[in-house]
Structure formats: structure tokens, C-alpha cells
N, CA, C and O atoms as a GROMACS GRO file, in nm:
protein
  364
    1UNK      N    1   0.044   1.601  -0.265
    1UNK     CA    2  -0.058   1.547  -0.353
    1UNK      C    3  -0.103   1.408  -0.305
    1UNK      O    4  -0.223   1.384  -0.316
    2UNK      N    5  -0.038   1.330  -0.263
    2UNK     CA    6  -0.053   1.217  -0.238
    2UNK      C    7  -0.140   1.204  -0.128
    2UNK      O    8  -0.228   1.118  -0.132
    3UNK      N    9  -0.125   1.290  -0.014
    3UNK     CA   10  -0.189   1.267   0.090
    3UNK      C   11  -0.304   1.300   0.050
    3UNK      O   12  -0.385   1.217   0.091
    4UNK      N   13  -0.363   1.401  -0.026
    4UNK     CA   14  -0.500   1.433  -0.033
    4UNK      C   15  -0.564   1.366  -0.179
    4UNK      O   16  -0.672   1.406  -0.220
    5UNK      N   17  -0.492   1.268  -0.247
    5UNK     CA   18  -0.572   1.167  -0.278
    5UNK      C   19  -0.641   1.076  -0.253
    5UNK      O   20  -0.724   1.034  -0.334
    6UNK      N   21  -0.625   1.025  -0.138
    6UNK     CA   22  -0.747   0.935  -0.026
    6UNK      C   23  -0.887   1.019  -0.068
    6UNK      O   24  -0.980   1.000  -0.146
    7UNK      N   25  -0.859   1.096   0.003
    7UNK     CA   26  -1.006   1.163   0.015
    7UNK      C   27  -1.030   1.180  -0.102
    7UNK      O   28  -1.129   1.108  -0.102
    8UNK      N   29  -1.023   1.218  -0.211
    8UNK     CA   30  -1.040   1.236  -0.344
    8UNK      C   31  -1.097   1.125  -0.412
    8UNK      O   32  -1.206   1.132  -0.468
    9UNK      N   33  -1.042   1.043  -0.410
    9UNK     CA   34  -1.070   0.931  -0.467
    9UNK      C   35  -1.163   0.834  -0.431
    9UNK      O   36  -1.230   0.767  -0.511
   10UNK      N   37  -1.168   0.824  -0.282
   10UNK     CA   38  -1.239   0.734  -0.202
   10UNK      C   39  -1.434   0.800  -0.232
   10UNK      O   40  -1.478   0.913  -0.256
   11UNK      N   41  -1.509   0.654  -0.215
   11UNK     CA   42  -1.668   0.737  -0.240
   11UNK      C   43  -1.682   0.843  -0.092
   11UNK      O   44  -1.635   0.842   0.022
   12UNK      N   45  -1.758   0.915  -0.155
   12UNK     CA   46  -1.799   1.019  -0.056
   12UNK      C   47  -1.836   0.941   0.062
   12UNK      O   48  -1.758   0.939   0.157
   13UNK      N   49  -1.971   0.862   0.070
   13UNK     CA   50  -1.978   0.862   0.196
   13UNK      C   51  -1.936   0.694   0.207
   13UNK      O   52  -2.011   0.599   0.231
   14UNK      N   53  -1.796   0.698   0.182
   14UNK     CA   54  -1.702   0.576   0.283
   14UNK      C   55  -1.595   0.624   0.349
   14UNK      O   56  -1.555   0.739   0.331
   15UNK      N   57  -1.541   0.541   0.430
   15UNK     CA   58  -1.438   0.561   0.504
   15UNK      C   59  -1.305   0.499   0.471
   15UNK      O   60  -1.203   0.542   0.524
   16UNK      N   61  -1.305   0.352   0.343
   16UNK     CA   62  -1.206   0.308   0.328
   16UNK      C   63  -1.202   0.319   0.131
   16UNK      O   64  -1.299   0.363   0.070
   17UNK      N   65  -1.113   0.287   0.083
   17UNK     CA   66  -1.063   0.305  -0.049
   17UNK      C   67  -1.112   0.190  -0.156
   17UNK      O   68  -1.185   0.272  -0.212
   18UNK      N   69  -1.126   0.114  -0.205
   18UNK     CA   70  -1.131   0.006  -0.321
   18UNK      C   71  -1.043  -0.035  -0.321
   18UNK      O   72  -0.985   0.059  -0.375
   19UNK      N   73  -0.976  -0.098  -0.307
   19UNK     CA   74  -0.853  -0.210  -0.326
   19UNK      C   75  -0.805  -0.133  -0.470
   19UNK      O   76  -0.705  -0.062  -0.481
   20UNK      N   77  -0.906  -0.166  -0.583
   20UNK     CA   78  -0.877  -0.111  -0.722
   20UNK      C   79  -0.842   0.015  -0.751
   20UNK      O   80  -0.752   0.029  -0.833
   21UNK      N   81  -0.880   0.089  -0.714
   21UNK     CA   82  -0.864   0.264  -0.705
   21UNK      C   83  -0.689   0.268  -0.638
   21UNK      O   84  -0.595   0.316  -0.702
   22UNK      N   85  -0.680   0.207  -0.498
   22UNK     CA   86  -0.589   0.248  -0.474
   22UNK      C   87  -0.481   0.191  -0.545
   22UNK      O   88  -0.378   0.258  -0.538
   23UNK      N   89  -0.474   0.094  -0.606
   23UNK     CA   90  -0.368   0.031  -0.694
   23UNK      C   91  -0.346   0.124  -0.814
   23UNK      O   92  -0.228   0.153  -0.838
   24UNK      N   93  -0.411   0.158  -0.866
   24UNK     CA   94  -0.438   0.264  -1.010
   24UNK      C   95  -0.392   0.368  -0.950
   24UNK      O   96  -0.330   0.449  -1.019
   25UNK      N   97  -0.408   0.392  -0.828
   25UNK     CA   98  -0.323   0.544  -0.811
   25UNK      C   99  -0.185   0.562  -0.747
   25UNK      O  100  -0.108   0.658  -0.746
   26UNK      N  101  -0.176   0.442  -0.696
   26UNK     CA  102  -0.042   0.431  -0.610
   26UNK      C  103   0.064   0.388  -0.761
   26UNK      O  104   0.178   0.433  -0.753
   27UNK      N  105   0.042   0.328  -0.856
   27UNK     CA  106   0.109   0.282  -0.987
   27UNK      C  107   0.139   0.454  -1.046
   27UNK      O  108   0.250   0.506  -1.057
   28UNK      N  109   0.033   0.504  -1.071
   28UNK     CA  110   0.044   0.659  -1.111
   28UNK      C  111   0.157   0.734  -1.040
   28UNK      O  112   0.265   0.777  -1.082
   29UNK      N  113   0.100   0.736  -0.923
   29UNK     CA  114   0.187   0.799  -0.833
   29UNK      C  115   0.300   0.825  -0.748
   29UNK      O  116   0.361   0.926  -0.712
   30UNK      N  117   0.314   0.653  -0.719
   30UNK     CA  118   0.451   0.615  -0.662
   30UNK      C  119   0.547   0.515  -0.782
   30UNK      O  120   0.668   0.536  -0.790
   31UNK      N  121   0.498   0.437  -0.846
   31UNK     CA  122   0.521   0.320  -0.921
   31UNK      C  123   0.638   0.388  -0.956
   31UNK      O  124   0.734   0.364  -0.883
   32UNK      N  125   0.656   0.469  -1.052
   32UNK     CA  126   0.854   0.511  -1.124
   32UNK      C  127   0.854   0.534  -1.003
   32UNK      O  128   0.777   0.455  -0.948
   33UNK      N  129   0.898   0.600  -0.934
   33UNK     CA  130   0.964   0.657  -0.782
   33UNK      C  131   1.044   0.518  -0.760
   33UNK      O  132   1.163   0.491  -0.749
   34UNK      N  133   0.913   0.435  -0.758
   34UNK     CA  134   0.916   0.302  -0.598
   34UNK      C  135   0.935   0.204  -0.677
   34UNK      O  136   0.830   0.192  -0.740
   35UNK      N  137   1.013   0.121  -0.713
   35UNK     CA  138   0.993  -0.010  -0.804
   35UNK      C  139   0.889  -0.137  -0.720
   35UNK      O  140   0.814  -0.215  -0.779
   36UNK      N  141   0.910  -0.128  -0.564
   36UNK     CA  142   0.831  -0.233  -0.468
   36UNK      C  143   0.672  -0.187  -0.491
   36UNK      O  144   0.578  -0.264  -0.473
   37UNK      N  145   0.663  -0.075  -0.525
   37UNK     CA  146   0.480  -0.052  -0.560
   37UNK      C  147   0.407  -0.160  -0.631
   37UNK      O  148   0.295  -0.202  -0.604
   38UNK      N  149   0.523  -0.215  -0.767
   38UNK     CA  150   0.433  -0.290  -0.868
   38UNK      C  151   0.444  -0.421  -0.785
   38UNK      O  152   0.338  -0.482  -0.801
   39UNK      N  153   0.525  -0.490  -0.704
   39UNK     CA  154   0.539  -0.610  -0.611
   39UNK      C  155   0.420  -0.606  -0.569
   39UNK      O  156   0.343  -0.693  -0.610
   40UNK      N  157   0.379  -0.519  -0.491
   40UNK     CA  158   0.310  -0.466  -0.350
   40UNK      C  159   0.169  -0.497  -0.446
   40UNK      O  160   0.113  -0.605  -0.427
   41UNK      N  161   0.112  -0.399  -0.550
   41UNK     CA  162  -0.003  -0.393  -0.639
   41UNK      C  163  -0.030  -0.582  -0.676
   41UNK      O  164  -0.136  -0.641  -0.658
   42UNK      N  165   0.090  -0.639  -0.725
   42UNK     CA  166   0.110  -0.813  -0.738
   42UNK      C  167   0.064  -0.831  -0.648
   42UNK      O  168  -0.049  -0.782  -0.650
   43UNK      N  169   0.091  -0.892  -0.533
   43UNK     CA  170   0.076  -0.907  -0.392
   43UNK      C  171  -0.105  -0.889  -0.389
   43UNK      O  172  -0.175  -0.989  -0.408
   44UNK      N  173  -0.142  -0.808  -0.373
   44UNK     CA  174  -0.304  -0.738  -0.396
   44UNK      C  175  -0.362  -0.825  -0.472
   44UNK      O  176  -0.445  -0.913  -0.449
   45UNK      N  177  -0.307  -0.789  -0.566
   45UNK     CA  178  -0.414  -0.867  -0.708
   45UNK      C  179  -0.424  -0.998  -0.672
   45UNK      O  180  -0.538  -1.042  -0.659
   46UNK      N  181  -0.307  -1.089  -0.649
   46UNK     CA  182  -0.284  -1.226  -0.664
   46UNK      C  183  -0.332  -1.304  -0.528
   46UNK      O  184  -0.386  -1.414  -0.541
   47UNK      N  185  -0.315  -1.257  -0.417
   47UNK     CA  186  -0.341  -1.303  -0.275
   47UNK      C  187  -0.480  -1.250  -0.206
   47UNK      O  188  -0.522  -1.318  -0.112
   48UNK      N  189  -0.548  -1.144  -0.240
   48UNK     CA  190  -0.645  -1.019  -0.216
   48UNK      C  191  -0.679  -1.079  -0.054
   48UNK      O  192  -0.776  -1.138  -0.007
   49UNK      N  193  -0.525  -1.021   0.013
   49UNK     CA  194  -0.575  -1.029   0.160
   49UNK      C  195  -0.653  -0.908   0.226
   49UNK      O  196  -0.665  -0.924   0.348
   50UNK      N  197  -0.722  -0.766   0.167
   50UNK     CA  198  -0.785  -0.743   0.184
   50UNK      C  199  -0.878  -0.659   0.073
   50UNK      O  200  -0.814  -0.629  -0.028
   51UNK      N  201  -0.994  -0.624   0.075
   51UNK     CA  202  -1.124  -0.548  -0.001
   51UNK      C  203  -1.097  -0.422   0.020
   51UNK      O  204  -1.131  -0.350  -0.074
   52UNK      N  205  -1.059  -0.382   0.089
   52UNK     CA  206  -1.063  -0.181   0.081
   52UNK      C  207  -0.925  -0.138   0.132
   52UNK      O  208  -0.845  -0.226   0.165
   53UNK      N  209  -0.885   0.019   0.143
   53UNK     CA  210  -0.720   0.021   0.204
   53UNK      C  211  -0.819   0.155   0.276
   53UNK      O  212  -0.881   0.244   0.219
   54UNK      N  213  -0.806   0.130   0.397
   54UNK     CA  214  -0.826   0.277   0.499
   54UNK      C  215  -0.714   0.350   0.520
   54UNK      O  216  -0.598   0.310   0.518
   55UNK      N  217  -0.762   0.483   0.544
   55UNK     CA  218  -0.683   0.598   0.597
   55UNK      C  219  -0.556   0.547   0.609
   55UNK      O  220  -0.472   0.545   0.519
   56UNK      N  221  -0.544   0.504   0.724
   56UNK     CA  222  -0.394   0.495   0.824
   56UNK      C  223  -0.301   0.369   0.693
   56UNK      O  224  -0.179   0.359   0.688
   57UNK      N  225  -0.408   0.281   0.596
   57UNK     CA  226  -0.305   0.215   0.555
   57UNK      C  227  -0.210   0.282   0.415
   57UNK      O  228  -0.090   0.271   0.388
   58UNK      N  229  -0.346   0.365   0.333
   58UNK     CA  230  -0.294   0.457   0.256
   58UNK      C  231  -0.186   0.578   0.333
   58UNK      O  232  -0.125   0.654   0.257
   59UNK      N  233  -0.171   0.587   0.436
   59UNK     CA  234  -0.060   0.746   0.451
   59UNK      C  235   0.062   0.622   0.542
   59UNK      O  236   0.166   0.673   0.584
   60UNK      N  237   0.049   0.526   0.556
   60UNK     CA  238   0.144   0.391   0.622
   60UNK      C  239   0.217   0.351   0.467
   60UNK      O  240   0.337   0.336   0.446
   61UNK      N  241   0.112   0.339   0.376
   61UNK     CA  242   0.213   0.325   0.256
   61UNK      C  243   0.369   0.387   0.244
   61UNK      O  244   0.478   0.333   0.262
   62UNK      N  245   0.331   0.524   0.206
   62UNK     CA  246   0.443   0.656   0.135
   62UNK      C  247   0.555   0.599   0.172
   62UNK      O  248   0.657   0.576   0.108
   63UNK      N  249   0.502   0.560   0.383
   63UNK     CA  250   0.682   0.546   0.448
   63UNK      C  251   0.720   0.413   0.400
   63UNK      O  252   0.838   0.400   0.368
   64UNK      N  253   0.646   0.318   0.390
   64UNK     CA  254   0.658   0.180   0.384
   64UNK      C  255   0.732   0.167   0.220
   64UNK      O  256   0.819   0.080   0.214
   65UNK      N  257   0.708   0.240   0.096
   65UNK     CA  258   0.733   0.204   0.024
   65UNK      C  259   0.865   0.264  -0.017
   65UNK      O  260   0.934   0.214  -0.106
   66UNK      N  261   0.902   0.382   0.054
   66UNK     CA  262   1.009   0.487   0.089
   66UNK      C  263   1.137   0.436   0.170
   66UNK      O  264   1.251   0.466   0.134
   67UNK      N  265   1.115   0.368   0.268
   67UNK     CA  266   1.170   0.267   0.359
   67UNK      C  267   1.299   0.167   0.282
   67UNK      O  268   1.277   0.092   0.187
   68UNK      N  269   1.442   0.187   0.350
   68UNK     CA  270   1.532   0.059   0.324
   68UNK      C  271   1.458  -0.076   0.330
   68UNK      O  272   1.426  -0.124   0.438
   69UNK      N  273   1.432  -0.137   0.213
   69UNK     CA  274   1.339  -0.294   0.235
   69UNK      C  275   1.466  -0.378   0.265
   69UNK      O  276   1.456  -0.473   0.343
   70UNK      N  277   1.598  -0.345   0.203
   70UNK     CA  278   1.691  -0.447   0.238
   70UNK      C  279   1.700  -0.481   0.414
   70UNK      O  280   1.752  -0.580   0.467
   71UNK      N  281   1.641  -0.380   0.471
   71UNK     CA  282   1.693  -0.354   0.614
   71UNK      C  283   1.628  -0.448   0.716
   71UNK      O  284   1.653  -0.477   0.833
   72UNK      N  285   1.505  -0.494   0.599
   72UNK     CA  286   1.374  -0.550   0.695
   72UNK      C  287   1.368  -0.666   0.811
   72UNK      O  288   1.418  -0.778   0.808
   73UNK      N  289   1.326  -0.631   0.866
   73UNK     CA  290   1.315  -0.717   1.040
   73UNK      C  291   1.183  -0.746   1.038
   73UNK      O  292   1.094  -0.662   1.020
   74UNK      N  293   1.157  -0.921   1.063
   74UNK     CA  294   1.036  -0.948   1.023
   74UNK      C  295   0.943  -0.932   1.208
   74UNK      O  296   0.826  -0.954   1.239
   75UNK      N  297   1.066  -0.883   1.295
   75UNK     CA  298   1.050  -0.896   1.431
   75UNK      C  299   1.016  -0.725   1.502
   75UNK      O  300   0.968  -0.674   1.603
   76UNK      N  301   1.069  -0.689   1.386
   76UNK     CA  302   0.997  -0.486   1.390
   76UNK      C  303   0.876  -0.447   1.435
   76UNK      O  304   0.802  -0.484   1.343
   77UNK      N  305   0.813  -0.400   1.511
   77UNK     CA  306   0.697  -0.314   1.478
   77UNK      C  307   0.675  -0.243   1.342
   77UNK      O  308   0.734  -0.142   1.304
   78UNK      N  309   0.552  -0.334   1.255
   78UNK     CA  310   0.516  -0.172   1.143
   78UNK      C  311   0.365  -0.166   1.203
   78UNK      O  312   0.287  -0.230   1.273
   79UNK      N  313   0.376  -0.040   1.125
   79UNK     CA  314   0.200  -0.002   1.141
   79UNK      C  315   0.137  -0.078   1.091
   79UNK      O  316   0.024  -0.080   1.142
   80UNK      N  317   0.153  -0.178   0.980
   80UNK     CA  318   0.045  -0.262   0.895
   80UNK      C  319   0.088  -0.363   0.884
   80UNK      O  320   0.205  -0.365   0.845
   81UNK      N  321   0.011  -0.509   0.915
   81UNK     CA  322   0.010  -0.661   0.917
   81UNK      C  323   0.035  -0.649   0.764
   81UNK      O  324   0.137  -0.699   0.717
   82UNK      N  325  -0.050  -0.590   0.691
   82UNK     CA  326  -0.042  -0.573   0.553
   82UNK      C  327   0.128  -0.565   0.467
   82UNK      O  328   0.179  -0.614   0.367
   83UNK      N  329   0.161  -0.489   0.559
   83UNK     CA  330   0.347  -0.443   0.475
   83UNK      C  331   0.445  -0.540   0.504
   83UNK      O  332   0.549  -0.568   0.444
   84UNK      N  333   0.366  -0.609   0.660
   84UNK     CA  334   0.442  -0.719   0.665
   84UNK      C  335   0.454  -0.859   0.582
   84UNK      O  336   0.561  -0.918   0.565
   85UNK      N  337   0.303  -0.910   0.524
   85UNK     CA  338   0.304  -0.992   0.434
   85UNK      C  339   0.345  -0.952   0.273
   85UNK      O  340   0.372  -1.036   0.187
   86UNK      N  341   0.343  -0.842   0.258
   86UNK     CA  342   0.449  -0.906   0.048
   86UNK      C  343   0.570  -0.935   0.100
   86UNK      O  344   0.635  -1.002   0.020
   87UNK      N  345   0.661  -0.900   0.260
   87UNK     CA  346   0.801  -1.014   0.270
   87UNK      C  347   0.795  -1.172   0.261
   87UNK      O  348   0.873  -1.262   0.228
   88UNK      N  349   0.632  -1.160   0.318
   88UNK     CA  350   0.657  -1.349   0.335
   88UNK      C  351   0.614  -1.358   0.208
   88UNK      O  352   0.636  -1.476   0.181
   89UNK      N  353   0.559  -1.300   0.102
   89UNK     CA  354   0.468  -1.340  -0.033
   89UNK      C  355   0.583  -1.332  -0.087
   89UNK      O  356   0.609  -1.436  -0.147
   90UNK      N  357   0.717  -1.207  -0.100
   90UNK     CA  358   0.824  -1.188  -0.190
   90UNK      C  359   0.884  -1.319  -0.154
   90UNK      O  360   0.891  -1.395  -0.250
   91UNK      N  361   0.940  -1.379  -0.013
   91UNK     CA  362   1.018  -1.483   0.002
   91UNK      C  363   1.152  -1.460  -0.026
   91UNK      O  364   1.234  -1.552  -0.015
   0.00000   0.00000   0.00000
């Protein structure tokens, strides 16, 4: 389900998401699962380092929010500059 909410949700003819949309659905959808979702949604609201979430950052989420955070290496490769800043925003 998750994966084929991008496309669902996103306007027809765009390529990236609303910042807003995807927060409202990632809370729906991952939020009980994931307790770091509502951080992550904080993070968004409060800092708005970016306006839309594309493809690769919506399906980069699932693992990112799925992921040991205790484990985190700020010296790692992730797929998203994005997942890397709520560590420096959490502190």
C-alpha cells in the first residue's frame, strides 16, 4: 500500500509530492508502526528544508524509518541528505 501511495496522492501531472500530503500520509501510515515519523513530520514542519518529497525520497523513507536509528553513522552513505539532517536537528 504504501508504495503505491506516491502516485495516488501526488497531482497528476507532477513528479514530486507536497511536503503536506506527504506528512498526512506518512502519520496515517507509518506514525503507530514508527514513533521517528512524528520527529521526522517535526523536523518538516519546523525547519522546511524542503517544498515537495520525490519518488526516490518517499520509497528511501519505509527503509529509513524501519532502520536501527540507535546504530546511526553520521559518516554512512544514505540515499537522502534529508534522513541525514533530523540527526543533526534531533541532536
Amino acid at each position: 500500500m504504501y508504495k503505491y501511495a506516491f502516485s495516488y496522492a501526488k497531482n497528476k501531472n507532477q513528479k514530486c509530492m507536497e511536503v503536506e500530503t506527504a506528512t498526512v500520509l506518512w502519520s496515517m501510515l507509518l506514525g503507530s508502526e514508527f514513533p521517528i515519523v512524528h520527529d521526522f513530520i517535526t523536523f518538516l514542519q519546523e525547519k522546511r528544508p524542503v517544498k515537495v518529497i520525490n519518488r526516490d525520497q518517499w520509497q528511501s523513507f519505509i527503509d529509513f524509518v524501519s532502520s536501527d536509528v540507535s546504530n546511526y553513522d553520521e559518516s554512512s552513505a544514505c540515499k537522502c541528505i534529508l534522513f541525514d539532517n533530523i540527526y543533526i536537528y534531533m541532536g
